[in-house]
C-alpha positions as CSV (number, residue, x, y, z in Angstrom):
1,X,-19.4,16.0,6.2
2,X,-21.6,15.2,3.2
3,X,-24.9,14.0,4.8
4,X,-25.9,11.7,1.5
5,X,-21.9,9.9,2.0
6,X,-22.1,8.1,5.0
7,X,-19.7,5.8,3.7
8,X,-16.8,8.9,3.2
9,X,-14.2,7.5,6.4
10,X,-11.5,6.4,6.2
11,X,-10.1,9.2,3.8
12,X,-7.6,7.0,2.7
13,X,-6.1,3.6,1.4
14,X,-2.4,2.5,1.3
15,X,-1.5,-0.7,-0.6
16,X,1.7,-1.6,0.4
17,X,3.9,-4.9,-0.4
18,X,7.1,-6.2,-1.6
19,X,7.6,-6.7,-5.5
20,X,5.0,-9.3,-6.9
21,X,2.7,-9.1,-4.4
22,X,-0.1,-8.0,-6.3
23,X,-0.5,-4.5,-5.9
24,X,-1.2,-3.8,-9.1
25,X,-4.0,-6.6,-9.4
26,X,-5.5,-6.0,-6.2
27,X,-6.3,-1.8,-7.2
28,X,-7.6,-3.0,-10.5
29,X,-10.1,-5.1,-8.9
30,X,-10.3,-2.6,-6.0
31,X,-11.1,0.2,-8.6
32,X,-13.8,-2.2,-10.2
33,X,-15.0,-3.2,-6.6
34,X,-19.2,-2.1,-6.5
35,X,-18.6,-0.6,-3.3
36,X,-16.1,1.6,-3.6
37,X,-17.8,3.4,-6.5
38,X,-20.3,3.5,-5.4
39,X,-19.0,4.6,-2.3
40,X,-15.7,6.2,-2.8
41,X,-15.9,7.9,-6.1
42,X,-14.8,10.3,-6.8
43,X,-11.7,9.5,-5.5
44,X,-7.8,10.6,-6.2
45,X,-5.4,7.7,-7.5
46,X,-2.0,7.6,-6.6
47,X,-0.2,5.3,-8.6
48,X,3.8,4.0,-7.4
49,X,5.3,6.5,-10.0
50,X,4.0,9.2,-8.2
51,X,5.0,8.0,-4.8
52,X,7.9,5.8,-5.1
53,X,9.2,6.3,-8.2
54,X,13.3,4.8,-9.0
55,X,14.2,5.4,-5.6
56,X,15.7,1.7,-5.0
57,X,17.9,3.0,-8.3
58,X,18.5,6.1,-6.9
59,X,19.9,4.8,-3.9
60,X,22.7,3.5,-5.6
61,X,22.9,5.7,-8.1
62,X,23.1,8.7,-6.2
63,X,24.2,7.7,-3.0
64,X,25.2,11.0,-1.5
65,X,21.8,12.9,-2.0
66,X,20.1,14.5,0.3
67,X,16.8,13.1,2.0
68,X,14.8,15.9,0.8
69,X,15.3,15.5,-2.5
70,X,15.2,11.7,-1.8
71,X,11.8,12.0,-0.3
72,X,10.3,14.5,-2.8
73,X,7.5,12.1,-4.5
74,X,6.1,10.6,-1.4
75,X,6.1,14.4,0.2
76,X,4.4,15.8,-2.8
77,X,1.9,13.1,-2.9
78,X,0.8,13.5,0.8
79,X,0.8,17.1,0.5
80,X,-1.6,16.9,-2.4
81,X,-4.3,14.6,-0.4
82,X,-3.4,16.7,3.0
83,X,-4.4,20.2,1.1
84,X,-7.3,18.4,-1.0
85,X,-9.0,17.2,2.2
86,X,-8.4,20.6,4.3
87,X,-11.1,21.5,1.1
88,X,-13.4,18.8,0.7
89,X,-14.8,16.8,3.0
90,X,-15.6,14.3,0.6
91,X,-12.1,14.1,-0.1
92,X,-10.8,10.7,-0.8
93,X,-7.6,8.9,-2.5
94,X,-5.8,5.6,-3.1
95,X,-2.4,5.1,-2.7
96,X,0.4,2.8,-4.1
97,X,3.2,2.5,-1.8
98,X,3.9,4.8,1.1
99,X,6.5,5.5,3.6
100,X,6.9,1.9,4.2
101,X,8.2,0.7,0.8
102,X,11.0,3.3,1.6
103,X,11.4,2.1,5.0
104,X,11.9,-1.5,3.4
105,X,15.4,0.5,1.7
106,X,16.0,2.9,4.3
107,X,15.1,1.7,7.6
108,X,15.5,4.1,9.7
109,X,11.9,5.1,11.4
110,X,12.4,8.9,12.8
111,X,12.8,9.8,9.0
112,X,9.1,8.8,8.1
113,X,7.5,9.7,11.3
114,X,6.1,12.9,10.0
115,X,4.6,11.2,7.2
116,X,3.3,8.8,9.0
117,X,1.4,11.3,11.4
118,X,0.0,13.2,8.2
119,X,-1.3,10.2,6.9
120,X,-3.0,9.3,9.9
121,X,-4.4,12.5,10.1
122,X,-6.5,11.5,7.3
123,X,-8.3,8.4,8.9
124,X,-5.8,6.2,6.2
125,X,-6.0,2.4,6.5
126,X,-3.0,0.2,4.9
127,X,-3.4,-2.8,3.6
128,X,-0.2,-5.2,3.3
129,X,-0.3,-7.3,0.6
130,X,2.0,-10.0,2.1
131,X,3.5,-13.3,-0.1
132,X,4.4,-16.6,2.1
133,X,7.9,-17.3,2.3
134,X,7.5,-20.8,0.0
135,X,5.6,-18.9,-3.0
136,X,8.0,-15.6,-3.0
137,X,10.6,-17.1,-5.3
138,X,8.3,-17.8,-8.0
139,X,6.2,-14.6,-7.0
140,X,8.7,-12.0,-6.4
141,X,12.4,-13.3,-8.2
142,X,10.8,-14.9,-11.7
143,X,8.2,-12.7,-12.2
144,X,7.0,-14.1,-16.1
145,X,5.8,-10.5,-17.1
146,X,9.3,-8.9,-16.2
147,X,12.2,-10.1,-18.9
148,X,15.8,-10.5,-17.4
149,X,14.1,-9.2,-14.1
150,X,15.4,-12.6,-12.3
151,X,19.2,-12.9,-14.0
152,X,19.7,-8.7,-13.0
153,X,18.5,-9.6,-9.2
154,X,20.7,-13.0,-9.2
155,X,23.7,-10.7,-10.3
156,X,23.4,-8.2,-8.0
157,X,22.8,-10.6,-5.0
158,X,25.4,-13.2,-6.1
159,X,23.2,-15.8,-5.9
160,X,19.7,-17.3,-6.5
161,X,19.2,-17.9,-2.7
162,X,21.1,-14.1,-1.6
163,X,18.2,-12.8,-3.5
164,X,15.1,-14.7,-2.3
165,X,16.6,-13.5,1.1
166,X,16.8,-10.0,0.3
167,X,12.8,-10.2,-1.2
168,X,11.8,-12.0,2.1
169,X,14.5,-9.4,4.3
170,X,11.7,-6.7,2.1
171,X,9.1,-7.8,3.3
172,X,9.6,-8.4,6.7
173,X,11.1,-4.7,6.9
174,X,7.5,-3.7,5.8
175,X,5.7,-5.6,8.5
176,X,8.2,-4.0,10.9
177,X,7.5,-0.7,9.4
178,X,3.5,-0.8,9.9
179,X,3.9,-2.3,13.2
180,X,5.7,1.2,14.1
181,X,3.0,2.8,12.3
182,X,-0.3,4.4,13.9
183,X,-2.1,3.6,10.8
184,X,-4.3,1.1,11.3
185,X,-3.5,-2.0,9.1
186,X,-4.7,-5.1,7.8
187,X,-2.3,-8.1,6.3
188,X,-3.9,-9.7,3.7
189,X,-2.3,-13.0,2.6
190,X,-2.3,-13.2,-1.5
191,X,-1.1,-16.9,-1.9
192,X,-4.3,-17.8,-3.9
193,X,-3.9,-14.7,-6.3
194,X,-7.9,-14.0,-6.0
195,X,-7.2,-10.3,-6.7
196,X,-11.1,-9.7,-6.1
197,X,-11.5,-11.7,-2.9
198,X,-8.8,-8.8,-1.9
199,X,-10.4,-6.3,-3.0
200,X,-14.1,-7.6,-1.3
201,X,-11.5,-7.8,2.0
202,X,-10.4,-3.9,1.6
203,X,-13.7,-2.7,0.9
204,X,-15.3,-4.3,3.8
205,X,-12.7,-3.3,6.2
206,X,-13.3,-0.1,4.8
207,X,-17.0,-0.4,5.5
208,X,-16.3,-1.9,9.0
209,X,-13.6,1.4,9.8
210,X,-16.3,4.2,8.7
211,X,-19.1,2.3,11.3
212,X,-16.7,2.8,14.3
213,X,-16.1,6.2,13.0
214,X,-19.6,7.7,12.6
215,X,-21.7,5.2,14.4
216,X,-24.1,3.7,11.3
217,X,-24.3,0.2,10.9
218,X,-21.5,-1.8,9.1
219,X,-21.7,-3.1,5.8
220,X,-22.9,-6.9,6.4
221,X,-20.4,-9.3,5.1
222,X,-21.7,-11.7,3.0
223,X,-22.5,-15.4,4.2
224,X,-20.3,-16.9,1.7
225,X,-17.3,-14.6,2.2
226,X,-14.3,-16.1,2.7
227,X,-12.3,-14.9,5.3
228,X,-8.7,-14.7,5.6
């Protein structure tokens, strides 16, 4: 362990949540966040395309392949961090989407237990982005930046209402899936869309996980945080 890093646990950070969350938002903010570079860097980025890729698409496109090939990103992806950590111990990475975002598809939990064990091998902490049931159809269904997005959903559902079920039906199948999980988690409620309030959140849980760790001091929280 680097004795000038005494900020370098947890290893790792999973941002997880249902389309429209704000995943994207939160790591920009999170990558902008004084603390974690000043902290974490340098650090490894997993983006969704390397993790999750089409695989919703996939499903039905390819419905009779096998769960090795199915699985191939998100194994790749952990196997990069597991055999970059085994070499540094300074070794640290974001992630967008895990285990869970396939669970959400595929729910069945014995096929994700092995990743779930690797990942908590590194001292990872997830953090659920998590939309209130009365804001999802705006936030998850009519998404402004995604053209047609709403009319393809809508189709495939049936109907407006088949569709908000099957976005809220997501997201509870993530909840589920981290509640299985022995990854320590956090929900994070993103109603107000205060993409740096988020990222503040993750980097003083982050702060907070690393005292309990190696027994230093937490980061203090500051006296007009808002808490969530």
């Amino acid at each position: 362990m680097s004795a000038d890093r005494p900020w370098n646990y947890p290893r790792g950070i999973i941002i997880e949540g249902v389309t429209g969350a704000g995943k994207t938002h939160t790591m920009k903010a999170l990558l902008s966040n004084e603390f974690v570079r000043q902290h974490w860097s340098p650090y490894d980025l997993f983006r969704e395309k390397e993790t999750f890729g089409e695989f919703m698409g996939d499903l039905q496109r390819y419905p009779n392949a096998p769960l090795q090939q199915r699985f191939r990103l998100l194994r790749n992806s952990i196997q990069t961090a597991t055999s970059r950590a085994a070499k540094s111990g300074d070794y640290r990475f974001i992630m967008e989407r895990s285990h869970y975002s396939y669970y959400a598809l595929l729910p069945n939990w014995d096929l994700y237990k092995s990743f779930d064990e690797q990942l908590a091998g590194l001292n990872v902490h997830v953090f659920l982005l998590w939309i209130p049931e009365e804001v999802l159809r705006d936030r998850s269904l009519f998404r402004r930046e995604r053209r047609g997005w709403a009319g393809e959903f809508i189709e495939y559902f049936g109907s407006e209402a088949e569709a908000i079920q099957a976005f809220c039906a997501s997201q509870a199948a993530r909840y589920e899936a981290i509640e299985r999980s022995v990854i320590p988690h956090t929900v994070i409620d993103t109603r107000a869309m205060d993409w740096e309030r988020y990222a503040n959140e993750i980097a003083d849980t982050l702060g907070e996980s690393t005292a309990r760790l190696e027994g230093v001091a937490a980061k203090p929280k500051r006296a007009d945080e808002p808490h969530l």
